[in-house]
Every structure is written in structure tokens, then in C-alpha cells.
N, C-alpha and C positions, 0 to 999 in steps of 0.2 A: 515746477513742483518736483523738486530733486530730494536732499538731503535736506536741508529745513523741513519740509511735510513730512519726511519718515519722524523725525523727532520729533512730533505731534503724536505718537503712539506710544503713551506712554504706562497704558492699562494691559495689566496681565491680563484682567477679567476677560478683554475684549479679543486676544488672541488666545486664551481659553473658548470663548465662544463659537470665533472663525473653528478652531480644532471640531467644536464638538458636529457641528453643522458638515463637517468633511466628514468625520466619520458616519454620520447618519443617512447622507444623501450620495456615497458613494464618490471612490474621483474622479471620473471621468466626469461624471454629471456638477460636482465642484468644477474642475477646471472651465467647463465647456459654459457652466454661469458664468463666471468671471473674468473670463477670456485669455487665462494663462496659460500656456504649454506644458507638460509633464517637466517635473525640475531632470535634472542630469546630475548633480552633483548633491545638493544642501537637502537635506532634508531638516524639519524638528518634529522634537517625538512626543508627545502628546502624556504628559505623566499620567492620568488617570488608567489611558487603555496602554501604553505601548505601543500605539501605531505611526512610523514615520508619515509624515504627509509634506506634499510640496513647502516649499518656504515661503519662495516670493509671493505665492500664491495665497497661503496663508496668513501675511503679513498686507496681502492686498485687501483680501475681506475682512480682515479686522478693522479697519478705518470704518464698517458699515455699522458697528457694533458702537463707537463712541457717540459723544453727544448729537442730537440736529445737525450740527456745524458741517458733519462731516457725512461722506458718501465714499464705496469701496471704491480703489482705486484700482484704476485700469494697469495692465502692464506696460506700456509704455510711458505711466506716471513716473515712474522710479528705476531705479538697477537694483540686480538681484549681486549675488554673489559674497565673498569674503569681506571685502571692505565694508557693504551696506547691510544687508541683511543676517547675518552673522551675529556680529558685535550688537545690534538691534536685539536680538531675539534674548539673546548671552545674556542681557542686562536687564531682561524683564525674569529670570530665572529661569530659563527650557533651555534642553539640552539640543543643540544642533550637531547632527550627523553630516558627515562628509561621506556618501554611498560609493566607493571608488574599489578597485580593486582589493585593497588593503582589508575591507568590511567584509569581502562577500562571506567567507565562513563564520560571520557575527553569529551568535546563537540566534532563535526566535527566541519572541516574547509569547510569554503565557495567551495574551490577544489572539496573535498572529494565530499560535497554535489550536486555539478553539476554533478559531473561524476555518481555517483549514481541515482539522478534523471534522465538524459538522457536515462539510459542502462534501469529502470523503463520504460518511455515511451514507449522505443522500441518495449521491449516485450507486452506490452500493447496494441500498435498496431498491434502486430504481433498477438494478440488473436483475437483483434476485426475485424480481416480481415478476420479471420480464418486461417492464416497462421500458419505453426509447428513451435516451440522452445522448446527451454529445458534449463529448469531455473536453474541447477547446472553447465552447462554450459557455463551460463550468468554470474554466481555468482562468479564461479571460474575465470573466466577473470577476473571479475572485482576487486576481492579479490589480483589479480597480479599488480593493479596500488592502492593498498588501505594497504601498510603494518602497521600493529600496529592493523588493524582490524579482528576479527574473524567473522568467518561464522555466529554466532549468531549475534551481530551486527550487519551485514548485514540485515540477515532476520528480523530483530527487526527495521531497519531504511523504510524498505520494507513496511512494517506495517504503520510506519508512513507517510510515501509518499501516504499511501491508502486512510487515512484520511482525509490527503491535498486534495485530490481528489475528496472527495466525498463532500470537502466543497465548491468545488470549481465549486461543479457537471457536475462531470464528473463517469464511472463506476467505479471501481478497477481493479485489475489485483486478479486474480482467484489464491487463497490458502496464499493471503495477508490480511487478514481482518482489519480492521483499528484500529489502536491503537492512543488515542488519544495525548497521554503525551510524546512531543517531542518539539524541536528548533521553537519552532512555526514563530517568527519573517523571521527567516532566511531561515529556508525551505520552508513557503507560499514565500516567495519573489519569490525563485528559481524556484519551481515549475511554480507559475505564468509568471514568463521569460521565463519558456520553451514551455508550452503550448501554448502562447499566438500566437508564431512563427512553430508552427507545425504541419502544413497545413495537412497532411497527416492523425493524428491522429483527429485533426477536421471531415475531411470525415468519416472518418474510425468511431468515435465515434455516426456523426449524424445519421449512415447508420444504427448502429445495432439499436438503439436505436427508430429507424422508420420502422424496416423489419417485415414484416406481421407476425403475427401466425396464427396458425390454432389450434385446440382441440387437448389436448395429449388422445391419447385412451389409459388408464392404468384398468387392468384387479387385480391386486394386489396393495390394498391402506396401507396396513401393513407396510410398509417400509417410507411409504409417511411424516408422522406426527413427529417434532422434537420441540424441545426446544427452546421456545425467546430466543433470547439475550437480554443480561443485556444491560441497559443505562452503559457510562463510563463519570466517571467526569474526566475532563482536566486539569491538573496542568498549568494554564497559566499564561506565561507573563505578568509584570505587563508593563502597555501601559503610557507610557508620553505623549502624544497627540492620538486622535482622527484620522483615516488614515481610507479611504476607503475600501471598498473590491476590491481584485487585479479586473483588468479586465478582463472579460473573454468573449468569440464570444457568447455563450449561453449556457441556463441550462440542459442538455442533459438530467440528472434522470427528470426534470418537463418536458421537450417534449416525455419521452419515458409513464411517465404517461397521456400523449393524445393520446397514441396508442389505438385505439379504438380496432383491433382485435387482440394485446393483453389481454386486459381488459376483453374481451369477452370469449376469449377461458380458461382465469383462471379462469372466473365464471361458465363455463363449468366443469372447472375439479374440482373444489368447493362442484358445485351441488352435480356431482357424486361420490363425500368422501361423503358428508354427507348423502345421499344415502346408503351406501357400510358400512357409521358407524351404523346407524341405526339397518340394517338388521344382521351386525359383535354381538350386542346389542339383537338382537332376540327380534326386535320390526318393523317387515318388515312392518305392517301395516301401521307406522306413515312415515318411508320409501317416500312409496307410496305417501303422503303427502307435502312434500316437493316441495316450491315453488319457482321457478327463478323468484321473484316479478318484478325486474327493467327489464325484457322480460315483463312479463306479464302486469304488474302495470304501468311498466316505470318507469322513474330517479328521482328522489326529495322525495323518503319515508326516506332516509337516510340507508338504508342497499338494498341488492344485492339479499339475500335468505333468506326464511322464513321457520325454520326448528325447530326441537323438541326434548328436554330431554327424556328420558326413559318413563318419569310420564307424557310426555304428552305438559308439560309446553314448551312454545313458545323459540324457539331459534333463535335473530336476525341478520345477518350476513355479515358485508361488507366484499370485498374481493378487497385486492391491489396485484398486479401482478407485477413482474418485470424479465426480463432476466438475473440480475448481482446477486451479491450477496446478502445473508441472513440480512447485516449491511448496505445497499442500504436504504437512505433516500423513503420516502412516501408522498404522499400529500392526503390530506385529506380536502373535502369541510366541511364551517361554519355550513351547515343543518345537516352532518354528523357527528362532533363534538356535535353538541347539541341534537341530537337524541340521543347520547353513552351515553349523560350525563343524560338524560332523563329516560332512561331504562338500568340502570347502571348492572342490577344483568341478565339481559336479551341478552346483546349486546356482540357480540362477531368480532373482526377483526381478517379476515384470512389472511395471507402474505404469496403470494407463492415467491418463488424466484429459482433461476438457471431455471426459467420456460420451457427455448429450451433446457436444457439439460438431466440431471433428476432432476423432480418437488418436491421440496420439501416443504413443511407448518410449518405454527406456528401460534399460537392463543394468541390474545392479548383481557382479557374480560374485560367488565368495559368499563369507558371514559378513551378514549389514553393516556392522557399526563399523566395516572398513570405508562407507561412504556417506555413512549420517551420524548424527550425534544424541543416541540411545537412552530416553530417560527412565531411570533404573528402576521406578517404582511401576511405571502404566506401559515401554517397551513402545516409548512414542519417538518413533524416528523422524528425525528434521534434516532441514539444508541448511538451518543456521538458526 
């Protein structure tokens, strides 16, 4: 049962069938019926959904879909490859993929990109609720309806989903930071379609983004202090028309910057670095010195704390707070921006972020928009 029985398939219908039955029941659970290996090279793509799925694999379970006469065929029934299953598939009208080197920057397909962005959500909400997951677990399912794609890929489209997110303001999903150079047309849409209907993560997003804090008491600030992140330029779409931004219910990063005891307890843990650096410094005196002005002074001097170099000279200090991550949009007031610009060699922004979890900082000196990129109307700073 060589090439004479492949030429017994001669029904689109039935390798439309075998397709629809893989995408339903998953591949691994496909393969591991029918007793085929993951292909390595051939994929066909399935015109309805877009999704590549094994070949020979494929072309084995469609033998189960023809008349009585016939029963799926084992892998050992036939050969796979360019000669046999190729030209087979070519001549019923599907398109077969060669997944080789050449392919890997293939764009996704609109498929691909739903089922990815959904399983994204999930786990997204299942952070923000506090709920457990486990994202190799998520991956690897999801890697079972996504063949032609590698694990890097994934976490590289994961990346780009975090982006959409944060433009879309909303949090990220934690050890995805945003990468900004991806499908931009097609995955804002997607994204936008599924948020817009996904009541659950709506709560789930307004709630952390409003849930009190209180003061981290850290006894050790050694560990505290890290590295900006870089601005990232966007390789974008060029745009034929003009098109709104998707809709969204609201801007969760600008209402989580009205958390007032947020806000508050980062200026707390602020003070007490700057504090803790001083005296690391063995200049406890100036220490000592150190002022929570917007406590003391109140709001509108344009910085938070009033603190000191080595020699003395005046150290000025806004402090933005957030519970997501390190590449989490900022807002920043007009007085704020123009004090930085005022006192350029003086002014320093401190960014805490993972604040509930552990607190980490970065210092941005100077006026802001020399390390993010300032939107003119809301003064909404980014990393890209």
C-alpha cells in the first residue's frame, strides 16, 4: 500500500474533514489517534481557519472520511514528504507549507492570532484576580493548535499582545514586557474585539487597579534600585486612512494613577531610599534632612521630595508609582513637566513599579520626554 492507495484520495471533502476534526480535537490528541509523529517540514493550511496542520497526518485520516471501502491509514501505510504528499494535496487545491527556516517570519493568520490573544487574556485575568497558572502550560496547549509555530514565537507574539495592551491601557501580563514591532493593523483589531466583550477581565482589571495600598516596610534598599528602560521605536504600518482608536470601556493605567494611597505609600518608600542612600553615602546628616514636601508643602511645587547629593546640592524628586510593570505607561502633570524643564541638572523621576510585590525603582534625570515618548494631549509617558 504505497502510491497506488494514496491515489485512492481523491476527495477534497474528506481532507477538509480530516482538517476540521484536527482543529477541533487539538494535535497532539490528533496525532497520538492516529499514530503519526509531529511533521518537521510539510505542513497544509486549512482555507477556512488558517491553521497549518501536519500533512501526512492529515492525508492519513482522510482515507477514514471516504466510502466503507476504506479505513485511516496508518504511518507506516505510505511516505510523507515532496514526492508523495505534496503533489497529493497540490492537486486536490490546499495550499502546502514547507515550515523551514525561510517561513519563520511568515506573518500569523487572523486564526492563529485569536486563539493566541484569547489564551493571553485568560491568563491575564487569572493574574489579576490573583488566581494560579502556569504559563508553560498555557503555551504548550496552545503550541498543540498552532503547528509551524515555535515556543519562541509564541513568547515573542506574547510580547507583542503586551504592547497592544498597554496602548490600549490596560496592565500586561507579568514576564511579557512589550515589544513594540509587530502586525500592528491586525492584532490592535483582535485584541480590541476581545477585550472590548470581556466582562470578567474588565472587573478583574478595574479592581486591581483601584485596591488600596498601604507602605512596603523594607529594612534592605540594596536590591531596590535597577536600570530604565530603553524608549523602543515601532516599525509601523503605513496607514491609508485615518481610523480611530479601537474602543475601549476605560484607561485602567490613568485610573490606577488616581490611586491616591498608591501614590502615597510609593512616596513613602521613596522617602525612605533616599534616606537609607544618603546614610549607605555616609552623609547621615543630610539624611536627616530630607523632605516629603507634597506632605509637608502640599501638591503643585512639581516634585514629591526634597533631597541631597553628597556635596550638599539640592536633589528634586517626583515619584510615579504603579503595581504592573517596569514598561507601564506614567502620567505626568503640565506643572511637573515644566518644573523638570526648569531644573534640568536637579530633577530627578523615581518609577517604582511591581509595587505589591517586590518594589522595584529606576531614575529618570533631566526633563522626561528625554527618555519616553510624551503624548501631547494627556502628558502620557511610554517606553514605546
Amino acid at each position: 500500500m504505497k502510491r497506488s492507495l494514496l491515489s485512492s484520495l481523491t476527495s477534497r471533502a474528506a481532507v477538509q474533514s480530516a482538517l476540521k476534526e484536527f482543529t477541533e480535537v487539538g494535535r497532539e490528541a490528533f496525532l497520538r489517534k492516529y499514530g503519526f509523529r509531529p511533521a518537521r517540514d510539510y505542513f497544509v493550511v486549512d482555507p477556512d481557519t488558517g491553521i497549518k496542520a501536519d500533512s501526512k497526518a492529515i492525508v492519513g485520516a482522510a482515507f477514514k472520511y471516504l466510502p466503507p471501502d476504506f479505513e485511516a491509514l496508518r504511518p507506516e501505510d505510505f511516505s510523507g514528504g515532496d514526492a508523495t504528499i505534496v503533489p497529493l494535496l497540490t492537486s486536490l487545491g490546499f495550499v502546502v507549507k514547507h515550515m523551514g527556516a525561510a517561513n519563520a517570519g511568515e506573518d500569523w493568520t487572523r486564526y492563529e492570532v485569536e486563539l493566541i490573544v484569547a489564551d493571553y487574556l485568560s491568563m491575564l485575568t487569572s493574574e489579576l484576580t490573583g488566581q494560579r497558572y502556569n504559563k508553560t502550560e498555557h503555551r504548550n496547549d496552545l503550541l498543540k493548535h498552532l503547528p509551524g509555530r515555535s515556543k519562541g514565537s509564541v513568547e515573542f507574539k506574547h510580547a507583542n499582545i503586551s504592547a497592544v495592551m498597554v496602548e490600549l491601557g490596560f496592565p500586561y501580563l507579568k514576564g511579557y514586557k512589550p515589544r513594540v514591532n509587530f502586525q500592528r493593523k491586525l492584532l490592535t483589531e483582535i485584541v480590541a474585539e476581545q477585550v472590548i466583550r470581556h466582562c470578567i477581565l474588565d472587573q478583574a482589571a478595574l479592581s486591581a487597579v483601584e485596591m488600596p495600598a498601604q507602605p512596603v516596610p523594607v529594612k534592605d534598599f540594596s536590591k531596590v534600585l535597577t536600570a530604565a528602560p530603553k524608549a523602543e521605536l515601532a516599525a509601523r504600518e503605513e496607514k491609508a486612512e485615518y481610523k480611530p482608536r479601537p474602543p475601549i470601556k476605560r484607561d485602567y493605567l490613568e485610573r490606577e494613577s488616581h490611586n491616591r494611597s498608591l501614590g502615597q505609600a510609593g512616596e513613602e518608600f521613596a522617602l525612605n531610599f533616599e534616606r537609607w542612600r544618603l546614610v549607605q553615602l555616609g552623609v547621615g546628616q543630610l539624611a536627616e534632612k530630607v523632605e516629603h514636601v507634597s506632605k509637608t508643602q502640599g501638591d503643585g511645587l512639581g516634585y514629591d521630595i526634597l533631597s541631597f547629593e553628597t556635596d550638599g546640592s539640592e536633589k528634586f524628586i517626583e515619584v510615579k508609582t504603579t503595581a504592573f510593570g517596569e514598561r507601564t505607561p506614567f502620567f505626568v502633570s503640565a506643572n511637573e513637566l515644566k518644573f523638570a524643564r526648569s531644573r534640568p541638572d536637579e530633577f530627578r523621576l523615581y518609577r517604582l513599579f511591581d509595587f505589591k510585590q517586590v518594589p522595584k525603582l529606576f531614575e529618570l534625570a533631566g526633563p522626561i520626554e528625554r527618555h519616553c515618548a510624551l503624548d501631547a494631549s494627556t502628558y502620557r509617558a511610554s517606553f514605546g
